[in-house]
SEZA-489200 format. One line per field, with one value per atom (N, C-alpha, C, O): atom name; residue number from 0; x, y, z. Coordinates in steps of 0.05 Angstrom, whole numbers, plus 5000, padded with zeros to 4 digits. Layout:
<recs>
a	c(CA,...)
k	c(NUM,...)
u	c(X,...)
v	c(Y,...)
w	c(Z,...)
</recs>
This chain:
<recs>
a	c(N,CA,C,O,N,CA,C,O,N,CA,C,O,N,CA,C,O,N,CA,C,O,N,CA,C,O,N,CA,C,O,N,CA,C,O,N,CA,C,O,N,CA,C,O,N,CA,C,O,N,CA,C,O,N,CA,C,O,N,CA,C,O,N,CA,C,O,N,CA,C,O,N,CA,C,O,N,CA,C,O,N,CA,C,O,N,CA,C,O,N,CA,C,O,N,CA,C,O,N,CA,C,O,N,CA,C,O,N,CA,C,O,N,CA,C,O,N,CA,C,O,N,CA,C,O,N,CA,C,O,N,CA,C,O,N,CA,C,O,N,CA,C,O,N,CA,C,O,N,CA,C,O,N,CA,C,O,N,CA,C,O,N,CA,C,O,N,CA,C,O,N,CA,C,O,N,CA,C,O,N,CA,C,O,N,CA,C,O,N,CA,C,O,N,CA,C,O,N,CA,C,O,N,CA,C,O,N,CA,C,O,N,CA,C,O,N,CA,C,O,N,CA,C,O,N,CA,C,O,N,CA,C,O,N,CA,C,O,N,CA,C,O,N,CA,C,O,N,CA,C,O,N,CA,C,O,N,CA,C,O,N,CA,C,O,N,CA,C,O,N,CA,C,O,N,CA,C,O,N,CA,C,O,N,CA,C,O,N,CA,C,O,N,CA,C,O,N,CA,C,O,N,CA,C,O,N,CA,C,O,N,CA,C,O,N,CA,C,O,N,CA,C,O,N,CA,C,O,N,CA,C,O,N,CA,C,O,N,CA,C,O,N,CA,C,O,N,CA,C,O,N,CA,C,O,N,CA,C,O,N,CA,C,O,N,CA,C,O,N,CA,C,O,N,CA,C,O,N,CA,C,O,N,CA,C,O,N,CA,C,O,N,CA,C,O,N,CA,C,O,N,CA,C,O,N,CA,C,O,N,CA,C,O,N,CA,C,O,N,CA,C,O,N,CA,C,O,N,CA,C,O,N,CA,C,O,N,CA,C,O,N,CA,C,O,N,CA,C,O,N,CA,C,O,N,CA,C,O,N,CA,C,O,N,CA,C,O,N,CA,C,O,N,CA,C,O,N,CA,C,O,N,CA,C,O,N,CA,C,O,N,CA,C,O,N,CA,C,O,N,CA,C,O,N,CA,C,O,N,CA,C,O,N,CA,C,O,N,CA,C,O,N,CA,C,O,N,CA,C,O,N,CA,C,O,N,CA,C,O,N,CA,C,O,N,CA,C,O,N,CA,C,O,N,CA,C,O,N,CA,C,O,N,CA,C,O,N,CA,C,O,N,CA,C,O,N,CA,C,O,N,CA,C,O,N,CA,C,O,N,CA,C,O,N,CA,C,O,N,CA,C,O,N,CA,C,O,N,CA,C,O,N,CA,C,O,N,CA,C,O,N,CA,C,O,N,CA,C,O,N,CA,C,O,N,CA,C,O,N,CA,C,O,N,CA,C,O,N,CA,C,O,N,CA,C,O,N,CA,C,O,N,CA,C,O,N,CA,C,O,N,CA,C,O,N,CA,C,O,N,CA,C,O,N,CA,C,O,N,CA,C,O,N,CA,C,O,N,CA,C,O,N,CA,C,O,N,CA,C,O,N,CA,C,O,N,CA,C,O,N,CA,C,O,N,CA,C,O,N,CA,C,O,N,CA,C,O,N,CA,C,O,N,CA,C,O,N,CA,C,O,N,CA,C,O,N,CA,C,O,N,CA,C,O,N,CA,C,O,N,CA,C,O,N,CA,C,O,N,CA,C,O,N,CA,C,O,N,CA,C,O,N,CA,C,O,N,CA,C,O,N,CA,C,O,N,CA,C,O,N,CA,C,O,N,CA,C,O,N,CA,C,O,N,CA,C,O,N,CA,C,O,N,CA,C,O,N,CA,C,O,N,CA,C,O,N,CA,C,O,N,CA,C,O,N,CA,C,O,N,CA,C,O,N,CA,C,O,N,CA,C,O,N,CA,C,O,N,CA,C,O,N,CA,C,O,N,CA,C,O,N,CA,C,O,N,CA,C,O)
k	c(0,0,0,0,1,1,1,1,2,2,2,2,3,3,3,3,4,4,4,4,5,5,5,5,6,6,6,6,7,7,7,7,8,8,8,8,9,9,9,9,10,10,10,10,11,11,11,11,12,12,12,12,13,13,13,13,14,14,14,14,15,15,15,15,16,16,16,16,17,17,17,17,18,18,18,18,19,19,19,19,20,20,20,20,21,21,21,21,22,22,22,22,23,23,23,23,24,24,24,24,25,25,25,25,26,26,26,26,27,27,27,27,28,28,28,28,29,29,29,29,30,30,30,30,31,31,31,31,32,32,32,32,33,33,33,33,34,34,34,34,35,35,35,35,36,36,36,36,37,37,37,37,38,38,38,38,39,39,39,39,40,40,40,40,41,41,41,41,42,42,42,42,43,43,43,43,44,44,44,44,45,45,45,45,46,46,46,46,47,47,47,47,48,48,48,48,49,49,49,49,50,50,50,50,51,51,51,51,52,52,52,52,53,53,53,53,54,54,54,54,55,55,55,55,56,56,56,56,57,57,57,57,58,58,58,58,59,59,59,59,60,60,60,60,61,61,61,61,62,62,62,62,63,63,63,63,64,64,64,64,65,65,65,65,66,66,66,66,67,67,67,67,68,68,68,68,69,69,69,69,70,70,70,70,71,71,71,71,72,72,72,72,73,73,73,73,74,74,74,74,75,75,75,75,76,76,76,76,77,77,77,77,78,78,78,78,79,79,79,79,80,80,80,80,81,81,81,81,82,82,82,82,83,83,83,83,84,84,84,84,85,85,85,85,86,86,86,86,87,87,87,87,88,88,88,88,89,89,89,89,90,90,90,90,91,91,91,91,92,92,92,92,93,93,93,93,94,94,94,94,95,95,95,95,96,96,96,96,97,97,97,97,98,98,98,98,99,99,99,99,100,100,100,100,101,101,101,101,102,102,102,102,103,103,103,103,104,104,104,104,105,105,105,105,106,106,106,106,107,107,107,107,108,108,108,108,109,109,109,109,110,110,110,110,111,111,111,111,112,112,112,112,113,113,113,113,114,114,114,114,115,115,115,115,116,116,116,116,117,117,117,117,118,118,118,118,119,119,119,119,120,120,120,120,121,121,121,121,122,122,122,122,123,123,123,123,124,124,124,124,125,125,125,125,126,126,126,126,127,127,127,127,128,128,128,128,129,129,129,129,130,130,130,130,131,131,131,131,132,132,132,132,133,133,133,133,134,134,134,134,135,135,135,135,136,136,136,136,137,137,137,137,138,138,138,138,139,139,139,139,140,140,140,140,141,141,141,141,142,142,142,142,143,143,143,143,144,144,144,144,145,145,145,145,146,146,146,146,147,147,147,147,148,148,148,148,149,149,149,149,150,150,150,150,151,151,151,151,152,152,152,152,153,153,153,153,154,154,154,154,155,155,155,155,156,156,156,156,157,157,157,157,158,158,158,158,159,159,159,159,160,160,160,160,161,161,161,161,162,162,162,162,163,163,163,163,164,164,164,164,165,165,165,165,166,166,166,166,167,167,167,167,168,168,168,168,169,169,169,169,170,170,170,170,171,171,171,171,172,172,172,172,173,173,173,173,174,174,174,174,175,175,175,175,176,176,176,176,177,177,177,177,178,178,178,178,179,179,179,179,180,180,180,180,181,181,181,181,182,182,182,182,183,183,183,183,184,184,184,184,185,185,185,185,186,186,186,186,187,187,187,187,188,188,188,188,189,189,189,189,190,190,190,190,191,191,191,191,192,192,192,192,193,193,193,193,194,194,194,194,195,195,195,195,196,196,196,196,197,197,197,197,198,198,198,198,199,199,199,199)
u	c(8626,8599,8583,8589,8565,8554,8524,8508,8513,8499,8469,8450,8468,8445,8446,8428,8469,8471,8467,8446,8486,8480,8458,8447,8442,8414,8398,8393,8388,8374,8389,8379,8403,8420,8419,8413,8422,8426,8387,8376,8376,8343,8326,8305,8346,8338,8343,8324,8368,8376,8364,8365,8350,8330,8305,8292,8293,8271,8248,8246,8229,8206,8204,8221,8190,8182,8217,8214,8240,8261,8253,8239,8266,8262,8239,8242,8216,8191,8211,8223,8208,8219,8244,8248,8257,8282,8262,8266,8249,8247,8221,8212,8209,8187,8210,8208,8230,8247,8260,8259,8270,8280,8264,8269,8240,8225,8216,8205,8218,8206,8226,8223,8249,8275,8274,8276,8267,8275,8249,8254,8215,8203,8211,8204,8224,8215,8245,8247,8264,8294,8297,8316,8283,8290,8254,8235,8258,8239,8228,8208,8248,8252,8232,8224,8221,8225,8188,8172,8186,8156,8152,8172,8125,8123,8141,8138,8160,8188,8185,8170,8194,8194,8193,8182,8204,8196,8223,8218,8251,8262,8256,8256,8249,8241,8225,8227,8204,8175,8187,8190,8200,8206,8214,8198,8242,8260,8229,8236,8207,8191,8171,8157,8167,8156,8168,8158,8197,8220,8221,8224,8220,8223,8185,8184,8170,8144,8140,8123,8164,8166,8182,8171,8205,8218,8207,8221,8177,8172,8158,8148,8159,8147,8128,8119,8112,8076,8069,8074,8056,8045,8034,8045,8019,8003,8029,8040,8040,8061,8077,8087,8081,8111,8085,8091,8067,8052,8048,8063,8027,8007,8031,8028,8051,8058,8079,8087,8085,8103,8082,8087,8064,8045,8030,8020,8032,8028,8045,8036,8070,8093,8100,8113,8091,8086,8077,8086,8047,8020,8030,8018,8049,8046,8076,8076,8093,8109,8104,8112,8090,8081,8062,8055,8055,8037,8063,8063,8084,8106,8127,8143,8127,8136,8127,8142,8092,8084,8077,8081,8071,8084,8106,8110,8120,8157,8162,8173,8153,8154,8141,8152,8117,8107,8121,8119,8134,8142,8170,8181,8182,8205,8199,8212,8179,8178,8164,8174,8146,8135,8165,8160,8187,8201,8222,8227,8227,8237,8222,8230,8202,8182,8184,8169,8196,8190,8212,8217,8239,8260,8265,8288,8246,8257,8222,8210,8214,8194,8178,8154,8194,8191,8185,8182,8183,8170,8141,8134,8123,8090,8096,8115,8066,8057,8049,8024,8060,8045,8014,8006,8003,7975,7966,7966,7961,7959,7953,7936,7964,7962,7938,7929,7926,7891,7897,7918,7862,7859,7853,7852,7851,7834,7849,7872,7829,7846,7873,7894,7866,7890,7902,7926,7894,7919,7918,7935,7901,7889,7922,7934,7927,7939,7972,7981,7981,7999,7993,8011,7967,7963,7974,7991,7963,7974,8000,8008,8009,8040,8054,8070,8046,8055,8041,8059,8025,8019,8035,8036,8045,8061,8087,8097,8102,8118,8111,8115,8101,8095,8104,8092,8136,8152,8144,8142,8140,8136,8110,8106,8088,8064,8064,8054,8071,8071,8082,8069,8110,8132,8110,8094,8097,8086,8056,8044,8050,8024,7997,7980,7993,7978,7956,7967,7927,7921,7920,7924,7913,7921,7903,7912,7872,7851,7857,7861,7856,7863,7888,7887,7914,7935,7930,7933,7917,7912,7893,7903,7882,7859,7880,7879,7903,7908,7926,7928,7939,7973,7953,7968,7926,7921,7916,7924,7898,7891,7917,7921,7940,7962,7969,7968,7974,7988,7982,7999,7950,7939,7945,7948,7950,7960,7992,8004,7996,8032,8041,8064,8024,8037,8035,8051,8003,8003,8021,8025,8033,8041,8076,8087,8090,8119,8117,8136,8087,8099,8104,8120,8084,8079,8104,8111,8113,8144,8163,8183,8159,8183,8184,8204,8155,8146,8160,8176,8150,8156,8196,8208,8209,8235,8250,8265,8241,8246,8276,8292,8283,8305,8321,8343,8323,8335,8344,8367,8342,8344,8362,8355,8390,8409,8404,8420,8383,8379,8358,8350,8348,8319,8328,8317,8354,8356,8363,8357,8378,8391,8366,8364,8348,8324,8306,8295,8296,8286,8292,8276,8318,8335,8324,8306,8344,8339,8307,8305,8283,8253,8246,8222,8252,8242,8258,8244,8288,8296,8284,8275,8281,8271,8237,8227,8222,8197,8199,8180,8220,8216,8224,8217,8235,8249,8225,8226,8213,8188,8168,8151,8161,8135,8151,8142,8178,8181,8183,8180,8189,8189,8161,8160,8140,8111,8109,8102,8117,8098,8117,8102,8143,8143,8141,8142,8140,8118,8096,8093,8073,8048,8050,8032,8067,8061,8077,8069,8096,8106,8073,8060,8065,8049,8023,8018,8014,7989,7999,7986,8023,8033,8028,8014,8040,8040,8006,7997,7992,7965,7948,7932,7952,7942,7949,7932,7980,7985,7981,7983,7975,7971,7933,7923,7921,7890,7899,7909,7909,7910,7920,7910,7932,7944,7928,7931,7909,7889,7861,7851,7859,7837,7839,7817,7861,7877,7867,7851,7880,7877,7846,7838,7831,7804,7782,7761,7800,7784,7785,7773)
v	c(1999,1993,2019,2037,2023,2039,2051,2033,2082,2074,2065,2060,2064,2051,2015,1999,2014,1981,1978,1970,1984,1989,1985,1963,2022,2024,1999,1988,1989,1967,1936,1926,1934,1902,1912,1894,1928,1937,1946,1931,1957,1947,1918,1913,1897,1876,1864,1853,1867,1858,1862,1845,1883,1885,1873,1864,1872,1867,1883,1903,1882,1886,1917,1934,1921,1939,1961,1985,1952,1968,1981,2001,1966,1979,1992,2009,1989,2008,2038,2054,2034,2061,2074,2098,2057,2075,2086,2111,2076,2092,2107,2118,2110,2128,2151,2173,2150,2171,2183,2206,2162,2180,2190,2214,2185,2196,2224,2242,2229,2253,2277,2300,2258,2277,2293,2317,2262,2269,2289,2307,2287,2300,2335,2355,2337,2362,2384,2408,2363,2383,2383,2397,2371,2383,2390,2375,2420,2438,2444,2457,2430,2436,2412,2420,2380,2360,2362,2370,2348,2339,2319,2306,2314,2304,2281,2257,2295,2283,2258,2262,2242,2220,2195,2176,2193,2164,2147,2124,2158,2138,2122,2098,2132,2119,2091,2067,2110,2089,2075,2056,2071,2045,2034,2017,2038,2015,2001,1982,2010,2002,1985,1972,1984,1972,1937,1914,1952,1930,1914,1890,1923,1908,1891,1868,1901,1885,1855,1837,1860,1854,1830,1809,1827,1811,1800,1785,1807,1780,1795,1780,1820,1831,1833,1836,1834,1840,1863,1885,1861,1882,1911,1933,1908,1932,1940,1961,1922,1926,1947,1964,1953,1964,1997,2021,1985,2004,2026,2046,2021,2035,2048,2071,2048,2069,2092,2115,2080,2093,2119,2143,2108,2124,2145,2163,2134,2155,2173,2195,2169,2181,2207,2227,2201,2211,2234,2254,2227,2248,2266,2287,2256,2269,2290,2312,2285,2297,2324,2347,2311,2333,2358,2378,2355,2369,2397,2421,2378,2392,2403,2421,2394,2410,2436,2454,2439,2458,2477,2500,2474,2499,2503,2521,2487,2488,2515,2534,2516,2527,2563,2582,2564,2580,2598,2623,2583,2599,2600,2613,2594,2610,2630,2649,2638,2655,2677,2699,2676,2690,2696,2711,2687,2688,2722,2745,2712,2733,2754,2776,2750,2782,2788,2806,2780,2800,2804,2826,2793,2812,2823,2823,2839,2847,2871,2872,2886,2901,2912,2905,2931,2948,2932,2944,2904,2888,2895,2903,2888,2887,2864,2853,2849,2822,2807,2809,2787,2768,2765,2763,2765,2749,2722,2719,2711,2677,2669,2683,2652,2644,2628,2610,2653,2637,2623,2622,2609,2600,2627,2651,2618,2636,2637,2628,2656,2653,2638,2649,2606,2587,2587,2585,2591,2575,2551,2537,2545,2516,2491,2477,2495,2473,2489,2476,2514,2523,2519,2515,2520,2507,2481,2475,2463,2435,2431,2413,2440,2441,2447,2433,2468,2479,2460,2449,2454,2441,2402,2388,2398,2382,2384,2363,2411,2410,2423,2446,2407,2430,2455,2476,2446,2468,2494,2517,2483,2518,2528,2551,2507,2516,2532,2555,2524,2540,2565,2585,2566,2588,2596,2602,2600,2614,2633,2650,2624,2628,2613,2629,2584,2575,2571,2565,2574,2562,2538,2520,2531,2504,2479,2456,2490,2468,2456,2433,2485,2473,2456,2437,2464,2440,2417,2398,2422,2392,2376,2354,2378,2364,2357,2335,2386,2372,2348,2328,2356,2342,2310,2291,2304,2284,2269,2246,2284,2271,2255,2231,2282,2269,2240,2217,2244,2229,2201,2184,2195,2164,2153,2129,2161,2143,2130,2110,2154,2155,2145,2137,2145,2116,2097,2080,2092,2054,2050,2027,2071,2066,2061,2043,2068,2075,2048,2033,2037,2014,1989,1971,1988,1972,1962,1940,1991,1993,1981,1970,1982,1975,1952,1940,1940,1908,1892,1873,1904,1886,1884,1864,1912,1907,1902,1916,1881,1876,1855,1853,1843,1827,1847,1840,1871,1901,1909,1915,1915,1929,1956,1979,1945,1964,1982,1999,1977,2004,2024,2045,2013,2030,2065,2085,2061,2092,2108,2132,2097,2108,2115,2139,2102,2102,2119,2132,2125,2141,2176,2194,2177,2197,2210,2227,2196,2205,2221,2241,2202,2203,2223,2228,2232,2256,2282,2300,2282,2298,2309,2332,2296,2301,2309,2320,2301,2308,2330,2346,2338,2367,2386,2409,2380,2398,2393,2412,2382,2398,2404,2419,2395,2415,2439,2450,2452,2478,2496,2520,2478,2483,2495,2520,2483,2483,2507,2529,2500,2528,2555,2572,2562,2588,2584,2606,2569,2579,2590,2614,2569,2579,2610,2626,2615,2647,2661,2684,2664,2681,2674,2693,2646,2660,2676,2698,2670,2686,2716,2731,2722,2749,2762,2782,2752,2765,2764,2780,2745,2756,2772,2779,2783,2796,2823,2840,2825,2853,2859,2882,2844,2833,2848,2861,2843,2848,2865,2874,2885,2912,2928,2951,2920,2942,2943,2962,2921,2917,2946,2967,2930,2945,2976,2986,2996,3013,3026,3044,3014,3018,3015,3031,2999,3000,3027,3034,3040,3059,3088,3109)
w	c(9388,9380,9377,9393,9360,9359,9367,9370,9372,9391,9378,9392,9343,9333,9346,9349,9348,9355,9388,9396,9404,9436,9440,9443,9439,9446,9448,9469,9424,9418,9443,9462,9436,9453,9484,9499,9492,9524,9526,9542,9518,9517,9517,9529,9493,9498,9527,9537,9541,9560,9581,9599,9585,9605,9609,9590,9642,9638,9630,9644,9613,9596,9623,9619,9640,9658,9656,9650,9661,9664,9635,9633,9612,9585,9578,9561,9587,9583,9591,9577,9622,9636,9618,9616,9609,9606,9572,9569,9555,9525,9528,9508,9551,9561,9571,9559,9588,9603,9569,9560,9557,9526,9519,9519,9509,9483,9505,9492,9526,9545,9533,9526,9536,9531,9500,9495,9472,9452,9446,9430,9459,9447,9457,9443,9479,9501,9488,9485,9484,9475,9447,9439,9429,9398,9392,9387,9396,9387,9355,9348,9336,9306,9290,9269,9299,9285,9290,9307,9256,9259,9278,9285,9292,9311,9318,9313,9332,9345,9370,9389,9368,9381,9369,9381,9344,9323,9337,9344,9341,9351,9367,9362,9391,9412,9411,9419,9394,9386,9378,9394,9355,9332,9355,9363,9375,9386,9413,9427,9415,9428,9417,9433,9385,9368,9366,9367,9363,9366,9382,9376,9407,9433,9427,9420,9430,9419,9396,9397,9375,9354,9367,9362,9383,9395,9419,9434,9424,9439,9470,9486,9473,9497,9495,9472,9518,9518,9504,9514,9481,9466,9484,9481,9498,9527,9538,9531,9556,9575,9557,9573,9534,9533,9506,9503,9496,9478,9497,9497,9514,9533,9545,9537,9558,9575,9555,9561,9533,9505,9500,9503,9493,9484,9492,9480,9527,9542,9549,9556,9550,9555,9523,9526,9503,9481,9479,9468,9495,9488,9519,9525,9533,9558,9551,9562,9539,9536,9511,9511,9494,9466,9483,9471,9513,9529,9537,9532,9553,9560,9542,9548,9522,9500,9491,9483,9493,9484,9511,9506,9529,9548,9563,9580,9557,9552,9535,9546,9507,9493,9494,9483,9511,9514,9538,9538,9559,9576,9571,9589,9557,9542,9535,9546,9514,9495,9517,9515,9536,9554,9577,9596,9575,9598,9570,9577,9549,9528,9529,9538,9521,9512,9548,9552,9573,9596,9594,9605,9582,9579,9561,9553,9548,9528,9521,9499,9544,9553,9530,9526,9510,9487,9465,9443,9465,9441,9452,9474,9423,9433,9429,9417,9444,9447,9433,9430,9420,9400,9409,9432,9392,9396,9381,9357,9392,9393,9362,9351,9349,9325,9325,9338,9292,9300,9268,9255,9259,9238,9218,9225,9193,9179,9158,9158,9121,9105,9095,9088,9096,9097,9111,9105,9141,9155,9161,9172,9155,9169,9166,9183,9136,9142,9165,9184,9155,9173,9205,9221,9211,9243,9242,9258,9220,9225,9224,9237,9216,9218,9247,9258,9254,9279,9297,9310,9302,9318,9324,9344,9294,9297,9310,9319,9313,9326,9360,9364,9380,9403,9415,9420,9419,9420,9406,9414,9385,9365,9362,9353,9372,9365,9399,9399,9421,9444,9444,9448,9438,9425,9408,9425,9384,9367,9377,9363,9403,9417,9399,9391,9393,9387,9413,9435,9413,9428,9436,9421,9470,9477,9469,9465,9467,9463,9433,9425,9416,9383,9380,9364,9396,9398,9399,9384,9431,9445,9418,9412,9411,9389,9360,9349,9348,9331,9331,9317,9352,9357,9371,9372,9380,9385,9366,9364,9346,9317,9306,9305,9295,9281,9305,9297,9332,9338,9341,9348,9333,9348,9322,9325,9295,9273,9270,9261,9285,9277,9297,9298,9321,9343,9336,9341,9317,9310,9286,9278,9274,9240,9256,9243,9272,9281,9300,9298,9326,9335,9318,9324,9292,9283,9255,9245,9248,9237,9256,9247,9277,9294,9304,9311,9304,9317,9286,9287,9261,9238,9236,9228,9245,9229,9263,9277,9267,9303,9295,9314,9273,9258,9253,9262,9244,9231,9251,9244,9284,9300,9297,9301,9289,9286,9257,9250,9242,9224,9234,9223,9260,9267,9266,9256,9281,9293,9274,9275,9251,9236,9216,9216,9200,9190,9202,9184,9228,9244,9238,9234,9240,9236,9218,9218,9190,9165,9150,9135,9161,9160,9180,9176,9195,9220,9199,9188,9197,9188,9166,9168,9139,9121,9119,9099,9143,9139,9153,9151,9169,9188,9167,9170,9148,9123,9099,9083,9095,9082,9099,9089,9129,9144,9133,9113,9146,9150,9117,9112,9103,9070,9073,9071,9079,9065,9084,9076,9113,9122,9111,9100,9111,9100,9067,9056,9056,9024,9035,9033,9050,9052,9066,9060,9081,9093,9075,9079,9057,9037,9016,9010,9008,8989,9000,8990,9014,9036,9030,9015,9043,9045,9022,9022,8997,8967,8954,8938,8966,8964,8965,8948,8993,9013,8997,8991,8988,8984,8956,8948,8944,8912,8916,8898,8935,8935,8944,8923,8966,8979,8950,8946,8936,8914,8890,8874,8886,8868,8879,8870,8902,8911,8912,8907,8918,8921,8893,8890,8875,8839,8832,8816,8841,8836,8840,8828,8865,8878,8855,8861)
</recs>
């Protein structure tokens, strides 16, 4: 059996409080160890949508998902930071990043990074502008993933596999868009330094 099929049937089998715990303990895992995915954790959600969709108390199983969510996207991003702070002390003779600010179009490149925590910590984003964007993106995309997951609650065994495919592919155009946007920024920048240069 497979584990798109498992997962789901050994979740039903439990009681409502066990299965909370166990896809709050996953999604801790899936947001905190894959550092690469737009805001990472849709498996989880859907199979929690699912379990909703099949008949559990809507609160009972939302409310602690969600919190487990916003509490893990926390530990992801200074997960992330004290890696990158644990490297640059081994490694003395690098200079120090300085914290990724806004400005001249970054705006949407913050949003991006900030979708993934891991990398927005790893990148030295600040913490307040995180905490604000990654809450914004995230209060839609919890009701849009339980509410996907409450409706295809009959589907069960395509959740994970569907999950997959949709995380992967959106983490492959965030990271598309952000290195366009900083290759085209870059060729700007030097595009006006060489103009200006020639002007003088």
């Amino acid at each position: 059996m497979s584990s798109a099929v498992a997962a789901p049937l050994l979740l039903s089998a439990l009681p409502t409080a066990a299965a909370v715990g166990a896809l709050c303990a996953a999604v801790l895992i899936e947001i905190v160890a894959i550092p690469g995915v737009l805001l990472p954790g849709g498996t989880m959600t859907l199979l929690a949508g699912a379990l909703i969709g099949a008949g559990r108390p809507a609160l009972a199983v939302a409310v602690p998902v969600a919190a487990a969510v916003m509490a893990a996207d926390q530990l992801a991003y200074f997960g992330g930071a004290t890696v990158t702070g644990w490297w640059r002390r081994r490694r003395p003779g690098r200079p120090a990043r300085t914290p990724a600010r806004d400005g001249r179009g970054g705006h949407a490149i913050a949003w991006f990074t900030a979708a993934m925590p891991s990398l927005a910590g790893a990148a030295g984003m600040r913490y307040r502008p995180f905490a604000v964007r990654v809450l914004v993106m995230r209060v839609p995309w919890l009701a849009a993933a339980l509410t996907t997951g409450a409706l295809a609650a009959r589907s069960l065994a395509a959740i994970g596999h569907a999950a997959g495919v949709v995380g992967v592919a959106a983490s492959a155009l965030a990271l598309a868009g952000l290195l366009a946007a900083r290759h085209g920024r870059g060729a700007t920048w030097s595009l006006c330094r060489r103009n200006g240069r020639a002007g003088r």
